[in-house]
N, C-alpha and C positions, 0 to 999 in steps of 0.2 A: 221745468220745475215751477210750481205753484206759487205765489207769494205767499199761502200760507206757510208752505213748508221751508222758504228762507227764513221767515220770522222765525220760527220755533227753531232753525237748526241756530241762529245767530243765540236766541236766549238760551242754548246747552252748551255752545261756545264760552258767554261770557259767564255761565253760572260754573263753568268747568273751570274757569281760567281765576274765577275766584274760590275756588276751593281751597281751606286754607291747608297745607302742608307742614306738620310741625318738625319734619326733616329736612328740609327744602336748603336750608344752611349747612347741613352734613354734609351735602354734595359733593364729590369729587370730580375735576375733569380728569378723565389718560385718556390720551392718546391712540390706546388700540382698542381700549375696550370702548368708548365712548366715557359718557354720565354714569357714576357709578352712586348707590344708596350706601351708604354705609350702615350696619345690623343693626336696627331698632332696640334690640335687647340692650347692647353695648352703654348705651345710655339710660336705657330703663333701672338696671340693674344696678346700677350707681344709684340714683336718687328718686329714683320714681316709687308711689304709691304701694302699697300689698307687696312688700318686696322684704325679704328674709334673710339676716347673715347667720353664714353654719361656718366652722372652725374642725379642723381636724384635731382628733382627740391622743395625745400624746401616748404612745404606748402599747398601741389600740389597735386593731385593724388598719391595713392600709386606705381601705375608703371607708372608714366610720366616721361619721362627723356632726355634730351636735348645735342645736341653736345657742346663740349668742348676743349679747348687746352690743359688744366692742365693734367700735370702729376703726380701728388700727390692726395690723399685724402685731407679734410679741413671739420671744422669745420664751423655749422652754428647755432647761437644763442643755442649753446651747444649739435646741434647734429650732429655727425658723416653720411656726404654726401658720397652714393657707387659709387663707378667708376668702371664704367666696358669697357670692349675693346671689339667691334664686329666686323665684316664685313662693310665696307662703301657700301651704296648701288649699287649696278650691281655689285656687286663681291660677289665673298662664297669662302670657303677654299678648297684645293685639296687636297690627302692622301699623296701627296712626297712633294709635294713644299710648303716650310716655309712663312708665311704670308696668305694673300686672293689675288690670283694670276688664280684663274679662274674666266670668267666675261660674261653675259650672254651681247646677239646683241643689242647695242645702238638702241633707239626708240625713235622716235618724243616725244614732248614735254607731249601731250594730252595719249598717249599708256602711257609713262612712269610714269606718276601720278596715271592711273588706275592698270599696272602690276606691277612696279617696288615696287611701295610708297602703293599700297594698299587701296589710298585714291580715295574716290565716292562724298563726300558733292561739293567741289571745282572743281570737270569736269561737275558736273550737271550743279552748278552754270555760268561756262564756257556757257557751251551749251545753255543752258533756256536765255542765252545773248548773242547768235550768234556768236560764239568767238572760235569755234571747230574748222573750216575751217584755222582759224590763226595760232590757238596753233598746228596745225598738218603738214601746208604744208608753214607757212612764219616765217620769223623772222632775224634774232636772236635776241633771246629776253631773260631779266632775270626775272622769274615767282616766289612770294612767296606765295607759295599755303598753304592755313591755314588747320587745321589736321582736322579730321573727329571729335576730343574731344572739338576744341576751335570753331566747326560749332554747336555742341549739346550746350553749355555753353552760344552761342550769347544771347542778348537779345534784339528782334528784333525792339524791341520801339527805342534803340539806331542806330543800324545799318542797310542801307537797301541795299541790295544787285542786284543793279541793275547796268547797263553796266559801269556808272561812277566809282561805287565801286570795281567794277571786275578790268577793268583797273587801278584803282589805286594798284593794285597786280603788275602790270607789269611794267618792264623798257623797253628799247632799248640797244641793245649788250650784250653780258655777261658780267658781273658779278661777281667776285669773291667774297666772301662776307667776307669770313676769312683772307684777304690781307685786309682788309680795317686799315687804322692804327688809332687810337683815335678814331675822329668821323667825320662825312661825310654825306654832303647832297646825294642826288640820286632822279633826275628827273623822274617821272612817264609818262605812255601816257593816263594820262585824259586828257580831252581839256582844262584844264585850267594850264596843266603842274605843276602841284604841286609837291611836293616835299616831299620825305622819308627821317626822322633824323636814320639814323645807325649808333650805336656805339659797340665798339669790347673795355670790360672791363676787368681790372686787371684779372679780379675774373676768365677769360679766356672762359665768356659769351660774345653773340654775340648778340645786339637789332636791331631788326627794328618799329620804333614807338612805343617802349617798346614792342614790341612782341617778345618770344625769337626765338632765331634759332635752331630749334630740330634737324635740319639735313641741312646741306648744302651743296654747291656745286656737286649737281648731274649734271651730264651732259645728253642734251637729244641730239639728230640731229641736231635743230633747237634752241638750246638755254641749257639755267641751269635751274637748280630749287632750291630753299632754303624753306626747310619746316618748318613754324613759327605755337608758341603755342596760334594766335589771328587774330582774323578779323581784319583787317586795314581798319580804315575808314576814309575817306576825310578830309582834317581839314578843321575846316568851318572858319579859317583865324587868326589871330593872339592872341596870348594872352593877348592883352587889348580886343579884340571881345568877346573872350571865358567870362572874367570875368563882361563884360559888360550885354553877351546876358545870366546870369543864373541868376536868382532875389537870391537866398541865396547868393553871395557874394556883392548884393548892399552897402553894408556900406562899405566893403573892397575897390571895387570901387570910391567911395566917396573918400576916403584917400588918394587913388593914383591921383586925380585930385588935391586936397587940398594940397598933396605934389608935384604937376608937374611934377608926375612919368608915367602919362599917356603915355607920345611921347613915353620915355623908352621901355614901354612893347609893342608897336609897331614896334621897329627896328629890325636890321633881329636876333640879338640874336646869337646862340641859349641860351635861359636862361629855367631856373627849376625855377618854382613858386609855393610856399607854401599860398595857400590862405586861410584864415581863413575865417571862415560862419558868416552871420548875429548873431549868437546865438553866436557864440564865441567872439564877441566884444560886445555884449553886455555884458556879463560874466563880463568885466573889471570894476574896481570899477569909478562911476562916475567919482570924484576926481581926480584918475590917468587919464581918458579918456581925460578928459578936462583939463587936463595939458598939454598932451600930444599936443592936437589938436591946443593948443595955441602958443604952442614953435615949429616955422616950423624946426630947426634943428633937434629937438627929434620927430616930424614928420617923416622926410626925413628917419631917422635912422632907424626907426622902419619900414617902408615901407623896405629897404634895406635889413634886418636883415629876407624880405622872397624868397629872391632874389638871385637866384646863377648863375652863367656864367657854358654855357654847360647842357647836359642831362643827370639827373640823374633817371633813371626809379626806380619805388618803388620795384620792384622784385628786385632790386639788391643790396639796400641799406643794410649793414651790421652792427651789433654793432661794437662800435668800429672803423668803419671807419674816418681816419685822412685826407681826406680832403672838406670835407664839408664846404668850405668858402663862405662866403653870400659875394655879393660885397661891404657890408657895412663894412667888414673886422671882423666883427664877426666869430662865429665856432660854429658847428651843434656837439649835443652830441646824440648819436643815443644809442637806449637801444632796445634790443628786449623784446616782450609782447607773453603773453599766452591767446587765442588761437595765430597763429604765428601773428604777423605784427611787423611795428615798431615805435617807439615812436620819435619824434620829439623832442630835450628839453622835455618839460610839455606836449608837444601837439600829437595827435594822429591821422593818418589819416587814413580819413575815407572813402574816394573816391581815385579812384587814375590814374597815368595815362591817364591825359585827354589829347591828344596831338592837338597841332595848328601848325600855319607855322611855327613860330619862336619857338617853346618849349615846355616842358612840365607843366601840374598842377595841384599837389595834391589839395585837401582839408583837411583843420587841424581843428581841434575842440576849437584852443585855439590860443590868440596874440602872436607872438612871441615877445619878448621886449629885446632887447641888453640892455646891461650898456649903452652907451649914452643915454637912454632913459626913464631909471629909474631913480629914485631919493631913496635916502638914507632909506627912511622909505618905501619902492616898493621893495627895495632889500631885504631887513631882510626878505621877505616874500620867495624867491627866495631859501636864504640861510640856511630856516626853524630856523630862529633865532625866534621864536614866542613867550617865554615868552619875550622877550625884545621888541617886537614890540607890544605886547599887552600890557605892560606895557605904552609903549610909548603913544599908543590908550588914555588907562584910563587916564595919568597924563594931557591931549590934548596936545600934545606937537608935532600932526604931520608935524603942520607947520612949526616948529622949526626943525625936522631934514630933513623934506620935502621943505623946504624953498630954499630961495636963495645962492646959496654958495660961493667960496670953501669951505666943510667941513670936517674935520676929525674925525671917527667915529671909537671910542673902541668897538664892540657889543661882548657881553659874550653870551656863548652859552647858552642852559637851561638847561643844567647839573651846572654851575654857581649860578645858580639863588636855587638851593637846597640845598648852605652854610648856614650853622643859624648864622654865621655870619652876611649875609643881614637880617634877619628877624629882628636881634635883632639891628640893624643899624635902620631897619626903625620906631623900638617903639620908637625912640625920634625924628628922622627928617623923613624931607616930603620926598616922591617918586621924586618928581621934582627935589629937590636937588641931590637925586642920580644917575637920567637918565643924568641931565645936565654934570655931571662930567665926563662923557663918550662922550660929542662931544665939538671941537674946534674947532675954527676958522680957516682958511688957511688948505693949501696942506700938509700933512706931511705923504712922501709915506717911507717906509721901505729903498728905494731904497737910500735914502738922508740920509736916520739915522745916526746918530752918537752917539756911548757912553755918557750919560751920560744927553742925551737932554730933556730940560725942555717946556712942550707945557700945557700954560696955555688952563686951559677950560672954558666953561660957566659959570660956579660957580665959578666966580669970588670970591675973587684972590686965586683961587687955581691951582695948575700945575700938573699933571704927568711927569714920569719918562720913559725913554725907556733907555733903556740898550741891551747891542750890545753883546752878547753870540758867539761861535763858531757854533752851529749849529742852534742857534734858537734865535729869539727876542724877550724881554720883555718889558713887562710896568707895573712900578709897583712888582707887586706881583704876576702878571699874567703874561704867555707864551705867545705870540702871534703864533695861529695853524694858521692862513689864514692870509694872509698879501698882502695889496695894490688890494683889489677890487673896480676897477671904477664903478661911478654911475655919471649919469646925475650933479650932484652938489657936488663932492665930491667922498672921497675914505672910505671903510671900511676895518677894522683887525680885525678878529674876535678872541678875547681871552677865555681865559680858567677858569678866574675868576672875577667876579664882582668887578670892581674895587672900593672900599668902602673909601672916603673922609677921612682923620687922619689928626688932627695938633697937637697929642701927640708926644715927642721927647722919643728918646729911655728909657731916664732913667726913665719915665714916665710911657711908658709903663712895663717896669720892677718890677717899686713900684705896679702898680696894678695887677699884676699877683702874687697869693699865692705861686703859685708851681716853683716862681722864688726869695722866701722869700730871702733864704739864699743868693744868688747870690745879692741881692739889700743890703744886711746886709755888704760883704764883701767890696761892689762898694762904699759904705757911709765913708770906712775909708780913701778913695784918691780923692784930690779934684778936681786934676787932671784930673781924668774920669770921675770925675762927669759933669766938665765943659764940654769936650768931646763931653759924651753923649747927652749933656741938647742942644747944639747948632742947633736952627731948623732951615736946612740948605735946608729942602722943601717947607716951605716958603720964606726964600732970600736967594737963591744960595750963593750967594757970601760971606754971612756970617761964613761958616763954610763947613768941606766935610761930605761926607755920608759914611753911614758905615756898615759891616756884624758881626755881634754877631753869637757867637755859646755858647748859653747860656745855663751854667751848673745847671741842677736844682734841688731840696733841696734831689732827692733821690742819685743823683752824691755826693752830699758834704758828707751825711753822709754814703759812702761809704770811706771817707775821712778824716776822725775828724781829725786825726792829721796836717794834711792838712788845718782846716778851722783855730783850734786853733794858729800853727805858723802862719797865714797869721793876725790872729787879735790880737797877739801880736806883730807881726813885720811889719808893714802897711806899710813900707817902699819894701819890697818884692811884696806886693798887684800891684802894678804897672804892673811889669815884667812877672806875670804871668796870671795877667787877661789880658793882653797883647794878651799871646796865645789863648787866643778865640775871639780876633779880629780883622779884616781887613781893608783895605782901600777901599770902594766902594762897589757898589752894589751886591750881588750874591742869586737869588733865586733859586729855583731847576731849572726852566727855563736852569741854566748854565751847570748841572748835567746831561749830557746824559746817558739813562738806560745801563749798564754794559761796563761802563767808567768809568777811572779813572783822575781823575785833581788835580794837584797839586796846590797846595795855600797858599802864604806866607801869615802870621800873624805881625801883629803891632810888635810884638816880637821876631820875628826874625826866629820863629820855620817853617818849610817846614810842612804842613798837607794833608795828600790822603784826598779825600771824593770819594767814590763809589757808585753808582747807582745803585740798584740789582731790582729797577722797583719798590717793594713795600716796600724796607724802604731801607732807606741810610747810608752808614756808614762811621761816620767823623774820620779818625786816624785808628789807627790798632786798637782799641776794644769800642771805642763811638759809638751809634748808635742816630739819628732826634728821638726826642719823639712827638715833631711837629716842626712845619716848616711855614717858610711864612709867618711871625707877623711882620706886616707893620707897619713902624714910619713914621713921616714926615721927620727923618734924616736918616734912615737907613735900617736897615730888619732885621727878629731874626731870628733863626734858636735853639729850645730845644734840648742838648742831654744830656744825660744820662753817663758824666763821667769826670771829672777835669783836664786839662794837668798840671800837676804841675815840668814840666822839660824842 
């Protein structure tokens, strides 16, 4: 061998051996196989350069999948969305360089639809409308060419694809479609220059007239391309046109003129309109309909309450989304449904995406009705309070809580209404008397409460109680779970117990309960408590105060004989210790939160825990509630099972 040829083989040697490798740390050793590469992609694909996330589209084909910004996975009506990272198109991967960094020769607009994108339906279309010669040699133009899936899915009764429609694909200049920030018109080159609604959401989707963006910003020669999952077609003009020209929403129509919401839905908007069908206003019950139509506020309201500012396309509507504001200042509660879609409040839509100049318009199956628009007995129905409102039916009393207001409404849920307490209430008195004693006259919101407040009701002269707890409010004998629901004439609070009418004072209730023998035996030797007791301070406040018993009953005493004996030879002691079972003021369990503890001074001076362990309660360090909740018109009782006698 030559000396020339060592020279030159040593300099490919060390030119070889410094060639730099940007895999050379991925290396793996095994054993059987030798040095293994691990796939160049694997890391490209994560972080490298010209590199694209697509997201599977909920609902949808199982391989349809759509461009994205999100970097994360997410959940959609509880299922797990895949995210995957590709190539952005006119780029692939190379074997040394990290990312998609080799890119094949930019192509006119009309080449790159057919080589790049794969797509046939959309260059025919082009063509069969004379529009080849444009898309190839002028422009610049920005082209959203619909995919070969969303050409098979048309349905040509709706859409026809002739030059207007073609042009309505196109703008003048590029384009960027993923800079767009919120939402943005975009002028088209039909002849009548109308206009594309684009919006780029949270969710890290991208719409053009609700159609999504599968791929975007491709560049041709001559222009961009944005590949969407839908035909776009013309709007045939605004959304008072839309609901005027389809005969299923003629009554909804009707409403918008009757509310003078017409000009509205003709201004430039952009608004999201939830229309409800011929069939879905009828649905409403008479009664409500023509209350409604009579009272042009709760009109207006209700028109309002389908009515939101901005586009909101039904593909992208999620459960759970916080800001769905009607302009009526209402709020949209969204729930996902099986097969996929999504529910409305009550209502479901069934059509969707209809787009006009100014906006978008579902159709819903059902009225939407805000609280301004309800009334007291329209609500119960809302808040599934339904024995209380069927009760209310049978007594006829709708007009009454349907009526004119301000009203304040106690409604018990219908787990309430499964006390035999009511049952056994109503074998002496009327239903009337007891629905009555659950509404009053005037505003009285939670927000205003104060300890101790007396709010007469319809059954006259009788009052309820609210009492003001640390973390919850009572009335009565009852919790209040829901507190200060607006309606059209008033407010409702929905409780946890039937509130049942009493003008027995404590010691009344005492004599008549057996299992409180002994306790009324020991009360009879002070005349003291007896007067106390007897003062019915729920009928005239001002008479006398209210009070909590924690009353010992005859299985406590005779765990105590000695105890009952000194107390009915030295009645003089009876005082001081019946004392420790009572308080100054109101306390129902209401005041007791589950695995809390509260301390409570007694008439007597003793400091007492009561604990909450959820399913019994325990008063002192070893009393435990045998029951609970025995309403006077002076006070509250509360049965335990043990005697403080210190």
């Amino acid at each position: 061998m030559s000396l020339n040829t060592i020279i030159l083989l040593s300099i490919c040697v060390v030119a070889s051996s410094s060639y730099y490798d940007p895999y050379y740390y991925y290396r793996r050793y095994n054993r059987n196989y030798g040095y293994q590469r691990q796939t160049p992609s694997y890391y490209s694909r994560l972080n490298g350069p010209n590199t694209c996330r697509y997201e599977e589209v909920p609902g949808s084909r199982g391989d349809d999948t759509m461009y994205t910004e999100r970097k994360t996975t997410r959940d959609v009506c509880g299922k797990r969305m895949k995210l995957e990272t590709e190539c952005c198109t006119g780029y692939k991967e190379d074997s040394y360089l990290r990312g998609c960094k080799r890119t094949y020769v930019i192509r006119n607009i009309m080449d790159t639809l057919k080589e790049d994108l794969k797509l046939n339906k959309f260059p025919e279309a082009m063509i069969k409308m004379g529009m080849e010669e444009d898309m190839k040699k002028r422009g610049a133009y920005t082209v959203f060419a619909f995919s070969n899936e969303a050409y098979d899915e048309m349905n040509p009764s709706d859409v026809k694809l002739d030059a207007d429609t073609m042009l309505y694909h196109t703008a003048n200049e590029r384009i960027n479609i993923t800079a767009v920030n919120g939402a943005s018109q975009m002028i088209t080159r039909t002849n009548e220059r109308t206009t594309l609604h684009v919006k780029h959401y949270k969710t890290g989707e991208t719409m053009v007239n609700c159609a999504r963006v599968v791929k975007p910003n491709i560049n041709a020669r001559n222009g961009v391309i944005h590949v969407i999952d839908g035909v776009l077609n013309p709007t045939p003009g605004t959304l008072a046109d839309v609901i005027d020209g389809k005969s299923k929403f003629s009554e909804f129509s009707k409403i918008l003129r009757k509310a003078h919401m017409t000009v509205e839905m003709a201004k430039d908007g952009p608004f999201t309109v939830f229309a409800p069908t011929n069939k879905a206003v009828e649905k409403m019950p008479s009664r409500q309909l023509n209350r409604i139509l009579q009272n042009p506020d709760a009109l207006k309201a209700v028109v309002k309450a389908h009515i939101m500012n901005g586009i909101y396309c039904a593909k992208d509507l999620e459960e759970g989304q916080n800001d769905m504001k009607t302009i009526g200042g209402s709020m949209f509660n969204l729930k996902c449904l099986s097969p996929p879609g999504i529910r409305i409040n009550q209502a479901k839509i069934k059509d969707e995406d209809m787009m006009a100049s100014n906006g978008v318009l579902h159709e819903i199956d059902q009225v939407l009705l805000p609280p301004e628009a309800e009334d007291v007995y329209d609500r119960l129905q809302d808040l599934k309070l339904n024995k209380f409102r069927e009760d209310i039916g049978q007594a006829g009393l709708e007009n009454t809580f349907g009526g004119k207001g301000p009203l304040t409404v106690f409604a018990p849920t219908d787990d309430a209404f499964r006390d035999p307490k009511v049952k056994k209430y109503l074998k002496t008195n009327s239903l009337n008397s007891l629905l009555l004693h659950h509404i009053a006259h005037g505003l009285h919101t939670m927000k205003k409460a104060v300890d101790n407040d007396n709010i007469s009701t319809k059954d006259t002269p009788s009052i309820v109680r609210v009492e003001v707890y640390r973390k919850k409010f009572g009335v009565e004998n009852a919790c209040v779970e829901r507190k200060d629901i607006k309606t059209s004439n008033g407010v409702i609070h929905v409780v946890n117990k039937v509130l049942i009418p009493t003008k027995k004072t404590l010691i009344e209730v005492i004599r008549e309960r057996t299992d409180l023998a002994t306790f009324a035996k020991v009360l009879e030797k002070d005349p003291e408590l007896i007067k106390m007791l007897s003062t019915p301070s729920h009928v005239k406040p001002e008479c006398g105060h209210k009070y909590t018993l924690f009353a010992p009953n005859n299985v406590a005493f005779r765990r105590h004989p000695h105890t009952v004996r000194r107390l009915m030879n030295h009645p003089a002691e009876i005082n001081k210790v019946m004392k420790n079972h009572i308080m100054e003021d109101v306390y129902s369990t209401c005041a007791f939160p589950k695995n809390e503890v509260i301390e409570l001074e007694m008439m007597g001076g003793k400091m007492i825990d009561v604990k909450n362990y959820g399913t019994r309660i325990k008063f002192g360090p070893k009393a435990w509630f045998e029951d609970r909740d025995i309403l006077a018109s002076n006070g509250i009782i509360h049965i335990v099972d043990c005697v403080f006698d210190h």
